[in-house]
C-alpha positions in Angstrom: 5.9 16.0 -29.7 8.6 13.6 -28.1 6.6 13.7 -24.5 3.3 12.7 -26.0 5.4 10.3 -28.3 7.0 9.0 -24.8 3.4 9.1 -23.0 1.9 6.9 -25.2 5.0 4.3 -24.8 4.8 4.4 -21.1 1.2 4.0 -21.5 1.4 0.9 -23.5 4.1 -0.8 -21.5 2.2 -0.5 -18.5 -0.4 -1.8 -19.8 1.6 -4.5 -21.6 3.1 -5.2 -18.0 -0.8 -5.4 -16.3 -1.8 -7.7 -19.0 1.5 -9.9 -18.0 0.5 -10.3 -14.8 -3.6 -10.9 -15.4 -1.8 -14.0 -17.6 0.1 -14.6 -14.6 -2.5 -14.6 -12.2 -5.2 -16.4 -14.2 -2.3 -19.2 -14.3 -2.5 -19.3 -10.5 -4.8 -22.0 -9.4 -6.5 -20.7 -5.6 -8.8 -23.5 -4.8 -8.3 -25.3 -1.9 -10.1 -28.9 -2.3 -9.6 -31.0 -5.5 -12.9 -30.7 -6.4 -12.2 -27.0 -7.0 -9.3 -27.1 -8.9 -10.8 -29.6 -10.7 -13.2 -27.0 -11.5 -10.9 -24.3 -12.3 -9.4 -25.6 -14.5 -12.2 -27.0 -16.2 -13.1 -23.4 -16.6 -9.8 -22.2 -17.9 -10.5 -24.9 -20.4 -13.8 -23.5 -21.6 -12.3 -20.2 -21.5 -9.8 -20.6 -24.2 -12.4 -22.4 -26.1 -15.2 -20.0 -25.9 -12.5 -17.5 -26.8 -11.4 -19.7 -30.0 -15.1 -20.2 -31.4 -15.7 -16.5 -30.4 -13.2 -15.6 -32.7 -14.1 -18.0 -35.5 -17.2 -16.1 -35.9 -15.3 -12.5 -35.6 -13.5 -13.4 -38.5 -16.3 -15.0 -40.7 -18.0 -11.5 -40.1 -15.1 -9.4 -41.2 -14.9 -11.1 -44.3 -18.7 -10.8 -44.9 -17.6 -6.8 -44.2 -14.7 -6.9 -46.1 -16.8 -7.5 -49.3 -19.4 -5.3 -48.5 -16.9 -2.4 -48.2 -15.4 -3.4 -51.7 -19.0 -3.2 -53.1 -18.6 -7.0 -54.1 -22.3 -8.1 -53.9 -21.8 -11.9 -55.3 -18.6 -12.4 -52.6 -20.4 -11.0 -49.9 -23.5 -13.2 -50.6 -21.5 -16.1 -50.4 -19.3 -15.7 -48.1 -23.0 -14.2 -45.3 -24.1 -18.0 -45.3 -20.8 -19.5 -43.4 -20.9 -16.4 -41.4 -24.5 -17.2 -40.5 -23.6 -20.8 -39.5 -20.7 -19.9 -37.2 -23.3 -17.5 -35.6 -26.2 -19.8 -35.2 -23.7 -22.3 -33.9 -21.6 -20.1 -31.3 -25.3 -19.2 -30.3 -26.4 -22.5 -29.7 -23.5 -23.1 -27.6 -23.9 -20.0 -25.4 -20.7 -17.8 -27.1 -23.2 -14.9 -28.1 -26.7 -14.0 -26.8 -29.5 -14.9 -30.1 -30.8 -11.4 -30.6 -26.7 -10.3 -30.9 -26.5 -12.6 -33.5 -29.8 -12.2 -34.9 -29.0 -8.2 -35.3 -25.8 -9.1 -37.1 -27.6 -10.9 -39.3 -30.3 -8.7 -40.0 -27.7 -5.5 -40.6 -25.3 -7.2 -42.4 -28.5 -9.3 -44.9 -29.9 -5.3 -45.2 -26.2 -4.3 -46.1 -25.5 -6.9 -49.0 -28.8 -6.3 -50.4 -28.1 -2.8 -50.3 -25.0 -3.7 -52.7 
């Protein structure tokens, strides 16, 4: 019980430790001209972002879920339309591919009707 307990500690430092040192390295600019570290960091930009609209929408669908799992038909129905938005926008700006968004949609509009 206490080596599996231990195991599962070692296992999440070292994987706390790799994720330390991806944030380390990601921090290292490589390029060699200006024009490329112009770039990169221009893309580390866009990274955190993409990763900030990305999780906008993660949370509007988790509260679309949330009401669905209490059985809460009129929350859920008005909480799918902002979730629908932040879709269609994140699409429009490249976040998520259409038919990933359009197969959320479709699941979660078959789930609240469902309700």
């Amino acid at each position: 019980m206490f080596d599996k307990a231990l195991a599962n500690m070692n296992n999440f430092a070292s994987s706390f430790l790799i994720y330390l040192f991806a944030l380390y390295l990601r921090s290292q600019i490589v390029a060699n001209s200006a024009g490329s570290r112009k770039r990169a960091r221009q893309a580390e930009t866009r990274r955190k972002h993409n990763a900030s609209l990305r999780s906008m929408v993660r949370t509007y669908l988790k509260k679309v879920i949330a009401a669905i799992e209490a059985g809460d038909k009129e929350a859920a129905q008005a909480v799918y339309p902002n979730a629908v938005s932040a879709l269609d926008s994140a699409v429009s700006k490249g976040i998520f591919h259409k038919n990933k968004a359009s197969r959320h949609k479709s699941r979660l509009n078959a789930q609240i009707k469902a309700l």
